[in-house]
C-alpha positions in Angstrom: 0.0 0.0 0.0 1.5 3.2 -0.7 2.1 5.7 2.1 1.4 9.2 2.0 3.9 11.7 3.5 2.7 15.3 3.5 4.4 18.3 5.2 3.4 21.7 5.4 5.8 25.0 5.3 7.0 25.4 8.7 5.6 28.3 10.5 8.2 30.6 11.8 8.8 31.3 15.3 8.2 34.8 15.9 4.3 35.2 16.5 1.2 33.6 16.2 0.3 33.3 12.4 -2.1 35.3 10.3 -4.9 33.8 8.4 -2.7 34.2 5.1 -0.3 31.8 6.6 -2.7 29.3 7.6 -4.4 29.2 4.1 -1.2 29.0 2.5 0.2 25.7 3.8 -1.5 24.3 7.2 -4.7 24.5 6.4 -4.8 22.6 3.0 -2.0 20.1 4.5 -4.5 19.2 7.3 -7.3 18.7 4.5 -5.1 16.5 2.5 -4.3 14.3 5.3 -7.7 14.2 6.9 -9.2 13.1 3.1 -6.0 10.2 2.8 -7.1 9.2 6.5 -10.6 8.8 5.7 -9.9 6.6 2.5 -8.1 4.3 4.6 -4.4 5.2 3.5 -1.1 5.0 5.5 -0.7 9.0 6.3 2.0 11.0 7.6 1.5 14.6 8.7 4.2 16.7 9.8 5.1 20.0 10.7 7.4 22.2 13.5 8.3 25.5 14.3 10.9 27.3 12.2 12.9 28.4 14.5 16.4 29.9 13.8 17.4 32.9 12.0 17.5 36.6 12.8 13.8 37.2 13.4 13.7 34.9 16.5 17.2 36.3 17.7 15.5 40.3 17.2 11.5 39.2 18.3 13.4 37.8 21.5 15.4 40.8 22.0 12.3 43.0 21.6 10.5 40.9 23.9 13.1 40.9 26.9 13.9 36.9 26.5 17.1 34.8 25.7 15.7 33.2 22.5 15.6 29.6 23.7 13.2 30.1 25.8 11.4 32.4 23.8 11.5 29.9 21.2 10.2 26.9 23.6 6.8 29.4 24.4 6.1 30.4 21.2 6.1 26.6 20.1 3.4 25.5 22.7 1.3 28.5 22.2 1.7 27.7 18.3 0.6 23.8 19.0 -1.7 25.4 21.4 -3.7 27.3 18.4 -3.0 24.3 15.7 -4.6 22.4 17.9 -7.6 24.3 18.1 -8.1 24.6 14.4 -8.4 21.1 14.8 -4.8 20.6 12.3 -4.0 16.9 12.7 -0.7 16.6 12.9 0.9 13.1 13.4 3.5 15.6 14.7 4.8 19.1 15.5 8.3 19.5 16.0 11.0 22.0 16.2 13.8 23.3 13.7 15.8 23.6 16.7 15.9 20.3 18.1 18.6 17.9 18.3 17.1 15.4 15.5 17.7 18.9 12.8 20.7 19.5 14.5 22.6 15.8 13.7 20.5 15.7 10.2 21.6 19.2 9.1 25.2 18.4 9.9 25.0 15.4 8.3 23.5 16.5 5.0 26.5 19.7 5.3 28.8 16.9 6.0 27.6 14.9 2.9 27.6 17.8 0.9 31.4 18.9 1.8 32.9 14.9 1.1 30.9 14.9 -2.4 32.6 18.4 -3.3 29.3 20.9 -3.5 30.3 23.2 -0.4 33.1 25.5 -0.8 34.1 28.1 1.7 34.5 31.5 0.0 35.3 35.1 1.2 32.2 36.9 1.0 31.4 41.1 1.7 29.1 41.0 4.6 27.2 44.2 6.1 29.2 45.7 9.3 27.2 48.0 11.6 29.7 50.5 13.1 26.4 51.3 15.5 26.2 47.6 16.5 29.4 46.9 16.5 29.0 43.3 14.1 27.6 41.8 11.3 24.5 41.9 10.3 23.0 38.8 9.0 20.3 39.1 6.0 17.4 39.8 7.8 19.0 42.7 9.8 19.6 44.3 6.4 17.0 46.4 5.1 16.9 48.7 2.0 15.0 49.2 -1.3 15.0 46.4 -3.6 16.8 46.7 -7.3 14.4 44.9 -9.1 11.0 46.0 -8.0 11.7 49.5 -6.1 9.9 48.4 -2.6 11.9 50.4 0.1 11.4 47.6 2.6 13.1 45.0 1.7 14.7 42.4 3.4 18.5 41.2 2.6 17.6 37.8 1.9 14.4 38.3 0.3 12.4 41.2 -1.3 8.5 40.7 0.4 6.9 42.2 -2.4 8.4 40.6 -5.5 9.5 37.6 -3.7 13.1 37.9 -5.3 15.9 35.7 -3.6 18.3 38.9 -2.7 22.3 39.2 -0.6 22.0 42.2 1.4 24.8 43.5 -0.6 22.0 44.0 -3.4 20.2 46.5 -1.8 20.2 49.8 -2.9 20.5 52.4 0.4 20.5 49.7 3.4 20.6 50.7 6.5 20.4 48.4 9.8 17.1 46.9 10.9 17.3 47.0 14.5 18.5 50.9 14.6 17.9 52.0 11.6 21.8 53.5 11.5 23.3 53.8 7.8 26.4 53.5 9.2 27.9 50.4 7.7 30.1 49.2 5.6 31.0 46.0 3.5 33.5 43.9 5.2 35.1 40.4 4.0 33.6 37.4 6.2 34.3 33.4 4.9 31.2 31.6 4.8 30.1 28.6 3.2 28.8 28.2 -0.3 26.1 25.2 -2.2 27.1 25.5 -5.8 23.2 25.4 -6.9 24.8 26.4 -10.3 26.2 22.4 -10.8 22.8 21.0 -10.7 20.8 23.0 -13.1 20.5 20.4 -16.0 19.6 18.1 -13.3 16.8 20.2 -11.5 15.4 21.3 -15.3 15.1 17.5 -15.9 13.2 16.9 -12.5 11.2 19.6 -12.5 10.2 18.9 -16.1 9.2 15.3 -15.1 6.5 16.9 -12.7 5.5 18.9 -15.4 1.9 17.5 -15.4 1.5 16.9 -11.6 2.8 20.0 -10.4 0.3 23.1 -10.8 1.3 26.0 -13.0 2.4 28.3 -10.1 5.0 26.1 -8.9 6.6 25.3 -12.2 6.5 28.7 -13.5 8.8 29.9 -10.4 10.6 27.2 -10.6 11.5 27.0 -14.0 12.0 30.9 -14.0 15.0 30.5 -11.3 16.6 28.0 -13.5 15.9 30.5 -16.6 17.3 33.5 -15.0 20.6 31.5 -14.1 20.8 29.8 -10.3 23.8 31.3 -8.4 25.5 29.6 -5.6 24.1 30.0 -2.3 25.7 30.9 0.8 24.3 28.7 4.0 26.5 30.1 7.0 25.7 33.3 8.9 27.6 35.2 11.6 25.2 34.1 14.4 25.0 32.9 17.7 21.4 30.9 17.1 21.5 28.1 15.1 22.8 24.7 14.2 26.5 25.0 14.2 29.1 24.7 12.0 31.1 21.4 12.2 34.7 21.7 13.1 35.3 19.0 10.4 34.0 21.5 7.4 35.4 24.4 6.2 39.4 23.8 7.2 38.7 25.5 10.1 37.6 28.9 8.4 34.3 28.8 9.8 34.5 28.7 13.6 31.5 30.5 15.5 29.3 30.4 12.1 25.8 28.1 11.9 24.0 27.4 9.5 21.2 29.9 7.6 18.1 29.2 8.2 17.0 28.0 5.0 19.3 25.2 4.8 18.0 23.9 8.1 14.9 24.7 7.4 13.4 21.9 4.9 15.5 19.0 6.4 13.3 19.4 10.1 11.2 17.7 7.5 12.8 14.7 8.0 14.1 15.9 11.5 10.5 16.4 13.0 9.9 12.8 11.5 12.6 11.4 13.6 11.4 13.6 16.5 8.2 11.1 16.4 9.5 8.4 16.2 11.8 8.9 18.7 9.3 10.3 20.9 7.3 6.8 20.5 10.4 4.9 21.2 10.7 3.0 17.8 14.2 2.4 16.3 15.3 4.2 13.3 13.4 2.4 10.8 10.5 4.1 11.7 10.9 7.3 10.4 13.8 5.8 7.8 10.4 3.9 6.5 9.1 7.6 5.1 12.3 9.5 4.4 14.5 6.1 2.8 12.0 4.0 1.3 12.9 1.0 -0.5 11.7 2.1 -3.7 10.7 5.8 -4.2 6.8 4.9 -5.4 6.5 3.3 -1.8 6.1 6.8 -0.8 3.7 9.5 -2.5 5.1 12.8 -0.9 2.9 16.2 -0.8 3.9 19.3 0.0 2.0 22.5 0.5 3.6 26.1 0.7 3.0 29.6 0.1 4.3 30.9 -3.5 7.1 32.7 -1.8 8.5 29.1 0.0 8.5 27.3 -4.0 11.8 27.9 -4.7 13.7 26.7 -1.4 11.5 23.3 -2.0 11.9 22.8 -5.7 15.8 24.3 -5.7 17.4 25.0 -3.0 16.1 21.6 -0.8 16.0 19.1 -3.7 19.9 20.3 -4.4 20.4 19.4 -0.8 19.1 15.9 -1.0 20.4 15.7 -4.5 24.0 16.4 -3.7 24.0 14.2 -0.3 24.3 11.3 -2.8 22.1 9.5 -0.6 19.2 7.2 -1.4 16.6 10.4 0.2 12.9 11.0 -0.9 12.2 13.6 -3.0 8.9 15.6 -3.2 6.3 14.6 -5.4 3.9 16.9 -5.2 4.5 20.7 -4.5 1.3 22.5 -4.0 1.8 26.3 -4.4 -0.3 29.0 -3.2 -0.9 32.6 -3.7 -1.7 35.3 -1.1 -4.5 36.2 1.0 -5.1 39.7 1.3 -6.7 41.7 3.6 -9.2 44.1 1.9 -6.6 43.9 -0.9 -3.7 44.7 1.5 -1.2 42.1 2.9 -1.9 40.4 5.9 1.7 40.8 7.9 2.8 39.3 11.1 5.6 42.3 11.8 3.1 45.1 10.9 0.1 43.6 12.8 -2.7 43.8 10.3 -5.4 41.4 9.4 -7.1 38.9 11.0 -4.6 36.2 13.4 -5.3 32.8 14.5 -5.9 33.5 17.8 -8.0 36.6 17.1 -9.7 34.2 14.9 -11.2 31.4 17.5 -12.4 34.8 19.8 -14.8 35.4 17.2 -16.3 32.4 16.0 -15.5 28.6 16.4 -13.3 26.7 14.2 -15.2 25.0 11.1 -16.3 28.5 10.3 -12.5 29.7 9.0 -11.9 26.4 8.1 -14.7 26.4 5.6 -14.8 30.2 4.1 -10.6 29.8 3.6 -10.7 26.8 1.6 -13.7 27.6 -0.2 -12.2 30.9 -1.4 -7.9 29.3 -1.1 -5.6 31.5 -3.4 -4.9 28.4 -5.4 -5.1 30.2 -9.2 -5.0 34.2 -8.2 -4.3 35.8 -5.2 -7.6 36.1 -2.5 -9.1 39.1 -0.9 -11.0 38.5 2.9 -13.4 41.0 3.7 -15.9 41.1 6.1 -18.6 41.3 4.1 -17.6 38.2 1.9 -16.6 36.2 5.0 -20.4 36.8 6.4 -22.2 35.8 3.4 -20.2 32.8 2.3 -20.8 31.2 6.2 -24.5 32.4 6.4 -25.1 31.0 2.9 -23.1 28.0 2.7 -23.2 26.6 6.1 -26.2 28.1 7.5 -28.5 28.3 4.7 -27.3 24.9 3.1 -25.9 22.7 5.8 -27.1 23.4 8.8 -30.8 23.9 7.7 -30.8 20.9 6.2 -29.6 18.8 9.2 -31.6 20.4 11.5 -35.0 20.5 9.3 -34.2 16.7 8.8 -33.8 16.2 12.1 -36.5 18.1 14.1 -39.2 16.7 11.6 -37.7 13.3 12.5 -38.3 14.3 16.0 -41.1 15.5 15.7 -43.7 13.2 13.7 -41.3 9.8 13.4 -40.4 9.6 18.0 -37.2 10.5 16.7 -36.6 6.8 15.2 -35.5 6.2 11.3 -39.2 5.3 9.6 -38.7 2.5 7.6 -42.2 2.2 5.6 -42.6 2.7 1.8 -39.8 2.1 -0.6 -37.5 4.8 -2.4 -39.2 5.9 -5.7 -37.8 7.8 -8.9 -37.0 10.9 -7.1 -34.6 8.4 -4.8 -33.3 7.0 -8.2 -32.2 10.1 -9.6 -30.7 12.1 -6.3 -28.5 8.7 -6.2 -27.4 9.0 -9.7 -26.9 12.7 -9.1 -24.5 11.8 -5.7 -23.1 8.9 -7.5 -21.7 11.6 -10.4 -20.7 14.4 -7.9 -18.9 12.7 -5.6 -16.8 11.0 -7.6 -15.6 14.3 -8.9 -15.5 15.6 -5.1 -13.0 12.9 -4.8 -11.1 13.2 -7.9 -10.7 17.5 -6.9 -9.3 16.6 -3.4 -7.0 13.5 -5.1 -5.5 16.6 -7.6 -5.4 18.9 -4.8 -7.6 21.5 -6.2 -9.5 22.8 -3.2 -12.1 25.8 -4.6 -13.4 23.0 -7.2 -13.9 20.4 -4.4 -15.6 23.1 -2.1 -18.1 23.7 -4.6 -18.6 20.4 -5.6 -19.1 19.3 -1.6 -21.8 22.1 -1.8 -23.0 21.3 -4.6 -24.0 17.7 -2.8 -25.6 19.7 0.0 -27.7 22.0 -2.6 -28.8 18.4 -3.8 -30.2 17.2 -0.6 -31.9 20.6 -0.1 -33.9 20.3 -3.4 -35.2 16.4 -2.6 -36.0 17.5 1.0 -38.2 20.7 -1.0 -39.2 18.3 -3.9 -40.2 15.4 -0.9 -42.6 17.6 1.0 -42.6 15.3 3.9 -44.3 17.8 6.1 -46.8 18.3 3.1 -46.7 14.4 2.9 -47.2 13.2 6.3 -50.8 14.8 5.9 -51.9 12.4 3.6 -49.5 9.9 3.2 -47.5 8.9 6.0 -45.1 5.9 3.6 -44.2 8.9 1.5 -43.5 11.3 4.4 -41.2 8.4 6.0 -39.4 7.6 2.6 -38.4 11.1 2.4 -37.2 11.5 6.0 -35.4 8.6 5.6 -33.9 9.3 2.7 -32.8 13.1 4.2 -31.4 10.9 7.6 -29.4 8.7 4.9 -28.3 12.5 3.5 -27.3 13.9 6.9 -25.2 10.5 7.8 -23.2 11.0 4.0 -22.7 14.7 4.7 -21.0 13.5 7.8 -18.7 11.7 6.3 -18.0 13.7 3.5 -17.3 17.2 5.3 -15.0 15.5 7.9 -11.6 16.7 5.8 -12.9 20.6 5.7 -14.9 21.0 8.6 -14.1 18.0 11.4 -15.9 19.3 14.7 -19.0 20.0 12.8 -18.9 16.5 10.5 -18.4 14.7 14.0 -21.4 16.8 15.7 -23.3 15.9 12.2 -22.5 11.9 12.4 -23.3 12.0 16.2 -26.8 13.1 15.3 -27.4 9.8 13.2 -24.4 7.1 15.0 -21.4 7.6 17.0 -18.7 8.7 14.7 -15.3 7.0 15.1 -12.1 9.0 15.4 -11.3 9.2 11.6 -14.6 9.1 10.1 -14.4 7.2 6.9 -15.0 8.1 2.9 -18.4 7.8 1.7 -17.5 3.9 -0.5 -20.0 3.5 -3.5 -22.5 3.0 -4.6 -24.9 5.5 -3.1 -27.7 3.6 -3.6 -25.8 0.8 -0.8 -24.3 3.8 1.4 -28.2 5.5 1.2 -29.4 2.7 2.9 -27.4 2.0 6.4 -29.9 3.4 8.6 -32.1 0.7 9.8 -35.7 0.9 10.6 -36.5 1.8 14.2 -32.8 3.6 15.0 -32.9 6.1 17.0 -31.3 9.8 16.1 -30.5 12.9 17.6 -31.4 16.5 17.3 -28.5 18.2 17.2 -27.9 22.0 18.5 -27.6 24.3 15.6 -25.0 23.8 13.8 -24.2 27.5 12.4 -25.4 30.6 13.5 -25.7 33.3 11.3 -23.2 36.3 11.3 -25.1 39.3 11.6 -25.1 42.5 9.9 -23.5 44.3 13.5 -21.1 42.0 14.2 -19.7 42.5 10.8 -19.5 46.1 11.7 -17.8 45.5 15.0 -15.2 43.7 13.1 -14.6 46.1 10.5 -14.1 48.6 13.7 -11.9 46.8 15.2 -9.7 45.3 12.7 -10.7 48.0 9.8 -12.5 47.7 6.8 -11.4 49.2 3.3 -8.7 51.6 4.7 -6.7 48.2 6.6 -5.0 48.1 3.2 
């Protein structure tokens, strides 16, 4: 049976995460698993905290913490509030842990014997203010090839372009702001990307039909534009270190940059569960050394601005090793979320964040309008005003008046048991042929990863219980003909059991309250198997059922204003 391994872009350190971030890689990572779970597949989901680099080493400094232990919070209250968005990881790890630490070195180790690191004098920012180096991040400046005057030394936020502080035009130091610096020489340690081009082009042509067109087009544009060799050493005091062993001894007091630790916590967050079940080796060696490479299918899911350190800079990494590693299979890109057309931004504070999030309204809710409405082709714009009318419409409207009509009638004129007089007719015939049709595509949307298409197509199931219920009548029905009344409440119990099952990947806590209302659901609650008409049928006569609560309540018209108050409306971007 093949496995599936799936990882999502590791969440950086500093700060709970905005909305953006959690549409961009958790979110649909946690879907994906949930739907390989529920079709009965081996599954491994992992993540961890990104932890190393100069934004943990400046967000502890701002807060007043030595950033160990400013790290070690902002992990539990991150695992805390993945938790709570009910995000199933198998496990959630750290970048700083000893498992990346022995990996990294390793892979650098591997790297250096095979002849693809080589330690070169490089010109390095030196604040006279500071009185050291600045790494990338401390770096700030307007970038050459787009103009935006807040760009970062490593990477331009606004065109996404892979930059050396040295490219920046004007920079000055991001902790005080001083110009007063000046390019010294430092010895760092250099991947020659540049050897591996023909190789990547050939890989990354061989997904060329798997791989969406976002991922392929950065990709491929790296490759195009001419991949230079990257440095991965910093002048820092937080990270994994340097071994003595590389660098003939030119590199003492230097770690690793974050983005070559980075994607191998992959693998070391993998051994950090195992390890933390007490298996041997083999365990996580199962995922990341497989036998053969179709023994494991492996997803990833990332932000647009994460592609090319997972289809370049990583795979080059594994690649050069010379090592029998797994390499991605699928890379699933996204675009931004915006906040009324504005970027959601963890350092500037604005939009909507996780935490903020679950204040307002319970889980399933954000769950549901984010992957409905996922940047997957273009980038996305929340608003207020879109957020409350996809929820009221969608899972008010749709679901959750249809479960509870179903229900309460149930209740009401049937003692609450599953009626099991007349038999299912031609209206029965064709909803089944209708479920039969749609669900299969459902499943074939969420088996290509295309989220907004299986959204609609899951609501499009709903719609299709709503309009038998209407075309039924059973409260008309049960006047006159009470076989006819019961065939159409049973047949809208059947509906409420299948929506269960079938909503479990996007919105868990309310499939589970769903299921409950017709049987207990188990922890993973399985895929709807074919055919309808056999899965339409389960309910025995004389089963009892269970009103539930209501399921959604509708946002209203002033707490859509109260939110635009507090967290602005148009002018937030």
């Amino acid at each position: 049976m093949t496995r599936f391994l799936i990882t999502s872009a590791l969440p950086y350190i500093n700060g709970v995460k905005h909305l953006g971030n959690l549409v961009g890689s958790m979110l649909p990572a946690d879907v994906y698993a949930r739907f390989r779970r529920a079709k009965g597949d081996d599954t491994l989901f992992i993540c961890a905290t990104d932890e190393h680099g100069t934004p943990a080493e400046l967000a502890a400094l701002e807060a007043g913490q030595d950033v160990a232990i400013y790290c070690l919070e902002q992990h539990t209250i991150q695992a805390d509030i993945g938790a709570r968005f009910d995000l199933s990881w198998d496990f959630f790890g750290r970048s700083s842990s000893q498992q990346n630490r022995e990996l990294t070195q390793h892979f650098a180790r591997a790297l250096w014997k095979h002849g693809h690191l080589e330690v070169r004098a490089t010109k390095q920012v030196y604040s006279h203010v500071e009185k050291r180096f600045l790494p990338d991040r401390y770096v700030i400046g307007t970038c050459p090839y787009c103009g935006y005057d807040r760009a970062r030394g490593d990477q331009c936020e606004n065109c996404t372009r892979v930059l050396d502080p040295t490219d920046l035009i004007d920079p000055r130091s991001a902790v005080s702001g001083s110009s007063e610096i000046e390019i010294r020489d430092s010895a760092h340690l250099f991947l020659k990307q540049s050897e591996f081009v023909e190789q990547l082009r050939v890989w990354i042509s061989s997904h060329a039909n798997d791989w969406p067109n976002l991922v392929l087009s950065i990709a491929r544009k790296w490759l195009d534009e001419g991949l230079r060799d990257r440095g991965i050493t910093r002048d820092l005091e937080w990270g994994v270190p340097v071994p003595d062993d590389i660098g003939d001894g030119q590199l003492k007091g230097k770690v690793f940059y974050v983005w070559f630790d980075a994607p191998i916590e992959y693998i070391g967050a993998t051994k950090e569960w195992s390890d933390a079940r007490g298996k041997s080796d083999s365990e996580w060696q199962r995922w990341w050394r497989p036998a053969s490479p179709e023994d494991v299918t492996y997803f990833e899911f990332m932000a647009k601005d994460n592609v090319p350190f997972h289809t370049v800079g990583f795979p080059v990494t594994i690649l050069g090793s010379g090592e029998n590693w797994k390499l991605v299979d699928r890379v699933k890109g996204f675009n931004w979320l915006t906040y009324y057309g504005g970027k959601f931004s963890t350092s500037q504070k604005r939009g909507v964040f996780m935490d903020t999030a679950l204040e307002l309204l319970p889980t399933d809710y954000w769950r549901w309008y984010l992957m409905a409405n996922a940047p997957e082709n273009a980038d996305s714009s929340f608003t207020w005003e879109h957020f409350a009318a996809v929820v009221n419409k969608d899972l008010a409207d749709v679901l959750g008046n249809f479960v509870n009509r179903v229900t309460k009638f149930c209740a009401a004129r049937f003692d609450g048991k599953v009626p099991g007089e007349g038999s299912y007719g031609t209206k029965e015939t064709a909803l089944i042929a209708e479920l039969d049709r749609r669900i299969a595509q459902y499943e074939e949307h969420l088996e290509q990863v295309e989220f907004r298409k299986a959204l609609a197509e899951l609501r499009a199931i709903w719609v299709a219980g709503n309009e038998y219920l209407t075309r039924a009548a059973p409260w008309i029905a049960i006047k006159t003909d009470r076989a006819k009344a019961a065939v159409g409440v049973r047949m809208g119990l059947n509906l409420v059991h299948l929506f269960g099952h079938l909503s479990w990947p996007v919105i868990p806590s309310a499939a589970r309250v769903i299921h409950n209302a017709i049987m207990e659901a188990p922890d993973i609650i399985p895929w709807a198997a074919g055919p309808m008409a056999r899965f339409l049928d389960q309910l025995g006569a004389g089963q009892a059922i269970r009103v539930p609560d209501v399921l959604f309540a509708k946002i209203t018209d002033e707490q859509v204003a109260e939110w635009q108050a507090r967290f602005g409306g148009e002018e937030a971007s």
